[in-house]
N, C-alpha and C positions, 0 to 999 in steps of 0.2 A: 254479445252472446244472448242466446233467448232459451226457455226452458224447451223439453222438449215434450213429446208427448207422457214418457214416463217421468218429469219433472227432473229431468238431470240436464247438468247445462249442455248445449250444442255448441258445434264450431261450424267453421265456412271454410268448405272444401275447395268450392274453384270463384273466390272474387265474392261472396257472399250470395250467390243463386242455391245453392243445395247446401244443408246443415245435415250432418250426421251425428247421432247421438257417441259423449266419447265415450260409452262404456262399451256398447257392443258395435259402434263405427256404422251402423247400417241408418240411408236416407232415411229422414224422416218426416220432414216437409219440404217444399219447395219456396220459395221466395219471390213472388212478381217485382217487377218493379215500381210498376205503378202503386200495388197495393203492399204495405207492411207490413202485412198481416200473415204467418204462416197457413198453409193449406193443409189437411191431413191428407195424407195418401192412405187411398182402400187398403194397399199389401197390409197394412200395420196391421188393422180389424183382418183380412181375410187369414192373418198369421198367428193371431189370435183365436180363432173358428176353429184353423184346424188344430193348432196345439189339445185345443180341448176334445177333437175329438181323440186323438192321440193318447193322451191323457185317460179320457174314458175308458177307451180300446186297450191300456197298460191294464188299469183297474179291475176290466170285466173277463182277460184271461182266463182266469179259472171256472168263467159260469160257463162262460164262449171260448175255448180253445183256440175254433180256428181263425181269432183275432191277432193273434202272435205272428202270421202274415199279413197282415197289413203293414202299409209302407208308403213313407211319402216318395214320389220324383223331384227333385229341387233342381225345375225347369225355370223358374223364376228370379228374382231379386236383380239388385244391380253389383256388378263385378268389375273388377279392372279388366282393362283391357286383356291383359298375357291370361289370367284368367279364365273368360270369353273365350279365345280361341283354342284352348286349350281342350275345356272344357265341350267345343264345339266338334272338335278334333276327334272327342271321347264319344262321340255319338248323341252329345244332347239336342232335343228338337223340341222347337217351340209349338207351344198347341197342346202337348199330352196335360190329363188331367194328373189333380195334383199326387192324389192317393190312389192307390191299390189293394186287392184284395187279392190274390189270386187264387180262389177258391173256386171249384164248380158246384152251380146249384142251379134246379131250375131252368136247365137246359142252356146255361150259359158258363162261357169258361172264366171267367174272374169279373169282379165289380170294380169301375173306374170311379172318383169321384170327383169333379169339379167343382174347385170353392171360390164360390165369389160372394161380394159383400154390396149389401146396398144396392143402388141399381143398376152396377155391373151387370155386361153382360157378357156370353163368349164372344171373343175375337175368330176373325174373319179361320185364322192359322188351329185356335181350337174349337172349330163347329167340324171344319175338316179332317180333325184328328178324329173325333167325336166320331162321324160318318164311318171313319174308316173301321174304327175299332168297334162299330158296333155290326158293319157288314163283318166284322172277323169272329160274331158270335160272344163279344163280351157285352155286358150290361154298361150305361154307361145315366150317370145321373149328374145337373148340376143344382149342387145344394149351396142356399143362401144363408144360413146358420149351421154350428154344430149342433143343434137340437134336430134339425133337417138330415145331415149326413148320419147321426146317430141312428134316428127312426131306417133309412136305407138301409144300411147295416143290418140292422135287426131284421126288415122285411126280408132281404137276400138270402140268410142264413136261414131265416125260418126259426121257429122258437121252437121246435119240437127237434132240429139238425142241432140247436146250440145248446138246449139245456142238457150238461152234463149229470148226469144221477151219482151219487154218494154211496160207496157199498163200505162197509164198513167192518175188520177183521176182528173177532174176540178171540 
């Protein structure tokens, strides 16, 4: 067994190539064989990014209303098999960015965000989601921190569209 990224111990799912954390079972590094050394995987950080934007977006409701629509797509992760098809069955497609706004501003009908970490970059499946949703009139950005998606947010809405004014009854 080896710690994990949040220091809780890992098991070995198939022959000891991929360890899953056992508290929440999601990969979390990968195992070479040559080297012993575990590898981080980007998702961790990139699941990290958006939680916080998430997080903010809970927070700032009440300055910014129309943050209460935002929304992730959870087009990513790894799943079991019966899962995958299932889930493929439902209409998931790979590519779409991760978060959603769907607000109109600024002559566009909702804001898409794409989070990636480090020197990720979009995959071949989301440059082409990308393309399409922005010939369909939506904004579409990809941010490398939640301080990045955060600022988008803000720019989108516009700070005179979110700040809410305070009227107050005696």
């Amino acid at each position: 067994m080896i710690p994990s990224h949040c220091g809780r111990p890992m098991m070995s799912a198939n022959g000891g190539t991929k360890w899953f954390c056992r508290v929440c079972r999601g990969i979390t590094g990968v195992i070479d064989a040559d080297k012993p050394k575990v590898r981080e995987r980007n998702n961790a950080h990139e699941h990290n990014e958006q939680v916080a934007v998430i997080d903010w977006a809970k927070y700032e409701i009440i300055k910014y209303p129309c943050l209460d629509l935002l929304y992730s797509i959870p087009n990513g992760g790894a799943r079991n098999v019966v899962v995958a098809v299932k889930l493929k069955a439902e209409g998931v497609k790979s590519g779409v960015p991760d978060l959603c706004l769907p607000v109109a501003r600024h002559g566009f009908h909702s804001l898409y965000i794409e989070m990636k970490y480090g020197k990720n970059k979009p995959s071949a499946d989301q440059k082409r989601i990308i393309e399409r949703l922005q010939e369909e009139g939506n904004k579409v950005v990809v941010c490398y921190s939640a301080d990045e998606a955060i600022k988008a947010l803000k720019e989108y809405l516009g700070s005179k569209l979110l700040e809410r004014k305070y009227y107050y009854l005696k």
